[in-house]
C-alpha positions in Angstrom: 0.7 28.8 4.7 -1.6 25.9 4.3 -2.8 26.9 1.3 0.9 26.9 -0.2 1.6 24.0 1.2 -1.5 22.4 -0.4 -0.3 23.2 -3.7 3.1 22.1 -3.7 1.2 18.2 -2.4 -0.9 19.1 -5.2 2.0 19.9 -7.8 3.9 16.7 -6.4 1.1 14.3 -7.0 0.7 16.2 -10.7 4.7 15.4 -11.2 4.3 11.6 -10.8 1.7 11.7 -13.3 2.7 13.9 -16.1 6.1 12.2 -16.4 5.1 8.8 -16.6 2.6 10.3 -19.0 5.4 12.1 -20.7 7.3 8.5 -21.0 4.5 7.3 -23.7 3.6 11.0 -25.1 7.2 12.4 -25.2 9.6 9.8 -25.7 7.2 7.2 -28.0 5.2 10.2 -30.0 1.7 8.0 -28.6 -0.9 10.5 -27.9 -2.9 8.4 -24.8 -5.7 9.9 -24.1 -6.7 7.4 -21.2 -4.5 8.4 -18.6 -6.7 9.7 -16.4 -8.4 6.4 -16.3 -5.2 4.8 -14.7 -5.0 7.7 -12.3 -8.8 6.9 -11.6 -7.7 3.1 -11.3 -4.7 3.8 -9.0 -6.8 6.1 -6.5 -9.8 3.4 -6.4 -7.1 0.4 -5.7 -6.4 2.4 -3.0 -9.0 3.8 -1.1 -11.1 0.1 -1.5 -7.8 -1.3 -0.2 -7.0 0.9 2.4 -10.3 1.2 3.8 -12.3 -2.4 3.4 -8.9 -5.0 3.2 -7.3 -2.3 6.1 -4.0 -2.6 3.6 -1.3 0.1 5.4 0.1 2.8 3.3 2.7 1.3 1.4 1.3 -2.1 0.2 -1.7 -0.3 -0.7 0.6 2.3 -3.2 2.1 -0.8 -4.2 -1.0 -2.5 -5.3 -2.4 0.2 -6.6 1.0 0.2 -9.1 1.0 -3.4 -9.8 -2.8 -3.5 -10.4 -2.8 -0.4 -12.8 0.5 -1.5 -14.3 -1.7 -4.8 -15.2 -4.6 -3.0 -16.4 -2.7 -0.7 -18.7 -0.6 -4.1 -20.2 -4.1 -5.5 -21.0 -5.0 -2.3 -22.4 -1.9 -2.1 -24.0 -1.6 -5.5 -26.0 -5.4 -4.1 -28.5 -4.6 -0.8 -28.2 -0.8 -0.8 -29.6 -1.8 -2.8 -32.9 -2.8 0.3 -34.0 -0.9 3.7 -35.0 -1.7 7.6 -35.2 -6.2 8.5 -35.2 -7.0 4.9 -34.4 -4.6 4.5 -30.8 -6.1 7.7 -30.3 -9.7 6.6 -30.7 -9.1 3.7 -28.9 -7.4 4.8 -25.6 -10.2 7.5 -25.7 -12.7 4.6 -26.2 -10.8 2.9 -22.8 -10.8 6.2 -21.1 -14.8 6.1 -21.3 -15.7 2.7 -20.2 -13.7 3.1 -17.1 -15.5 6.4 -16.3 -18.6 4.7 -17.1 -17.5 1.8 -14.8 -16.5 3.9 -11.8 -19.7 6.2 -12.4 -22.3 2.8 -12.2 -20.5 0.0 -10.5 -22.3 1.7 -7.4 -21.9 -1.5 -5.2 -18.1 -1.9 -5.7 -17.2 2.4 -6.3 -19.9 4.1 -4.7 -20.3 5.9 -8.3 -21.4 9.3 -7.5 -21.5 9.1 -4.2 -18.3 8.8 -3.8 -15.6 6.6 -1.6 -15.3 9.3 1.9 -13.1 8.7 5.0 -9.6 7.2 2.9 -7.1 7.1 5.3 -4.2 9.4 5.7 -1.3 8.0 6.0 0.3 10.9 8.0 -1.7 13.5 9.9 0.0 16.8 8.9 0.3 18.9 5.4 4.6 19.5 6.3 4.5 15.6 6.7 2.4 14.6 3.7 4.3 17.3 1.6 7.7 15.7 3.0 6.0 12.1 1.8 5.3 13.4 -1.6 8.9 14.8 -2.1 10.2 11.6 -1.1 8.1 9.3 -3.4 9.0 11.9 -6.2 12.7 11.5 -5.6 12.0 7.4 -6.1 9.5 7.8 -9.3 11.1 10.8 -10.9 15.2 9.7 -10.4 13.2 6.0 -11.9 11.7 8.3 -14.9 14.6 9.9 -15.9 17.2 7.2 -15.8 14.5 5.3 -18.3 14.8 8.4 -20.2 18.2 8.2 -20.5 18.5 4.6 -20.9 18.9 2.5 -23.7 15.2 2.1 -23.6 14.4 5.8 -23.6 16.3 5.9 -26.7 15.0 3.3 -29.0 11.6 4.8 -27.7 13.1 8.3 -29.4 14.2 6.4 -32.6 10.5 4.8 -32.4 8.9 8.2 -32.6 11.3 9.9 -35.3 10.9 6.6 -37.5 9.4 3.5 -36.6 10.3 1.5 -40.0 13.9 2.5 -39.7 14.2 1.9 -36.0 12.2 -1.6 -37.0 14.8 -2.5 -40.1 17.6 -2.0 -36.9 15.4 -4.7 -35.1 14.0 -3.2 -33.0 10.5 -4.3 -32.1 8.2 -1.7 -31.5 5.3 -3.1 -30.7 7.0 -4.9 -27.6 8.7 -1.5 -26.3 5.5 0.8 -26.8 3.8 -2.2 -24.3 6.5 -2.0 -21.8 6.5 2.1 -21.7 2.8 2.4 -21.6 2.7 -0.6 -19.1 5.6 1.4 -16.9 3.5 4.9 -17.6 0.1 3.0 -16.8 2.1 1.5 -13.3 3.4 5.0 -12.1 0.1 6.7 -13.1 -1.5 4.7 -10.5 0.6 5.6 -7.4 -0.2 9.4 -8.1 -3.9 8.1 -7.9 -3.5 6.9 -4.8 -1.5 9.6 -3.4 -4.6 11.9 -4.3 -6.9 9.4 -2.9 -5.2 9.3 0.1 -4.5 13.1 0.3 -8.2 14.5 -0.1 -9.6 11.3 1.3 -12.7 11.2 -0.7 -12.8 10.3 -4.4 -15.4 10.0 -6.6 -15.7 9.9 -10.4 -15.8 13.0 -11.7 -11.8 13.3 -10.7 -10.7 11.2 -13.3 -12.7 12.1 -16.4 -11.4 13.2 -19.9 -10.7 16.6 -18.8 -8.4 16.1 -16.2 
């Protein structure tokens, strides 16, 4: 029984982050190959907050958004003046150096070591599997009614034709920064919901792969 309810935590946390994902790779046709790194971001935020600042659950998810959120508009702003093989390379190139970061920066992330002893913010699977459900209902009923949203659609008109959703006035530069800004924000609390789930992070969780 524990071992199904690990899995459905597991498949909640992976929800968050494939649909915010989904809002920059589905809806804008940007293939983002740094996601993981805002994941990585999210689940460091928290487990440095949680444990050394003693934040309590929710401001620390909540930082953890509105740091990574930050992050990804600052990675955003280079990254988005370029289209097709060069975002790619570049999010890829962003994707490294925070790997690299989080892998060296022993003093501050532990690197390989690792962060242990993240607090849980309940103290059974049923609960923590009831918390994931509810923070999906928030992020996912969020998610979808972007989707549907006159934002969601000009991000559609975007990917079929970017000169002919431009020539409409549409500026795409400015809605590609606010969806991967959004998808860079939401990223980050299913970081920290892994962070604080298997209470130890390290590295090697947030790498290319993943």
């Amino acid at each position: 029984m524990n071992y199904i309810l690990h899995i459905l935590i597991m498949i909640g946390i992976y929800l968050i982050l494939i649909y915010s994902l989904n809002l920059v790779v589905g809806f804008g046709g940007l293939l983002s190959l740094c996601h993981a790194a805002f994941y990585g971001i999210g689940a460091y935020t928290y487990a440095i907050l949680s444990l050394h600042v003693k934040f309590p659950f929710v401001p620390a998810v909540i930082s953890a958004l509105l740091i990574t959120g930050f992050i990804a508009f600052i990675t955003g702003i280079p990254a988005l003046r370029f289209r097709g093989d060069m975002f790619v390379v570049v999010t890829l190139g962003f994707q490294i150096i925070i790997f690299t970061i989080l892998y060296n920066w022993v003093s501050f992330t532990r690197g390989p070591y690792g962060i242990p002893g993240i607090p849980q913010p309940v103290d059974s699977l049923p609960e923590f599997l009831l918390l994931i459900f509810v923070i999906n209902v928030i992020f996912l009923s969020y998610l979808f009614l972007l989707y549907k949203s006159p934002f969601g659609l000009v991000l559609k008109s975007l990917r079929e034709d970017e000169r002919a959703s431009e020539a409409l006035g549409k500026n795409a530069f400015k809605y590609f920064l606010y969806s991967f800004t959004i998808a860079g924000g939401i990223s980050g609390v299913s970081g920290a919901l892994f962070a604080c789930y298997t209470t130890y992070i390290d590295p090697t969780s947030f790498t290319l792969e993943e």
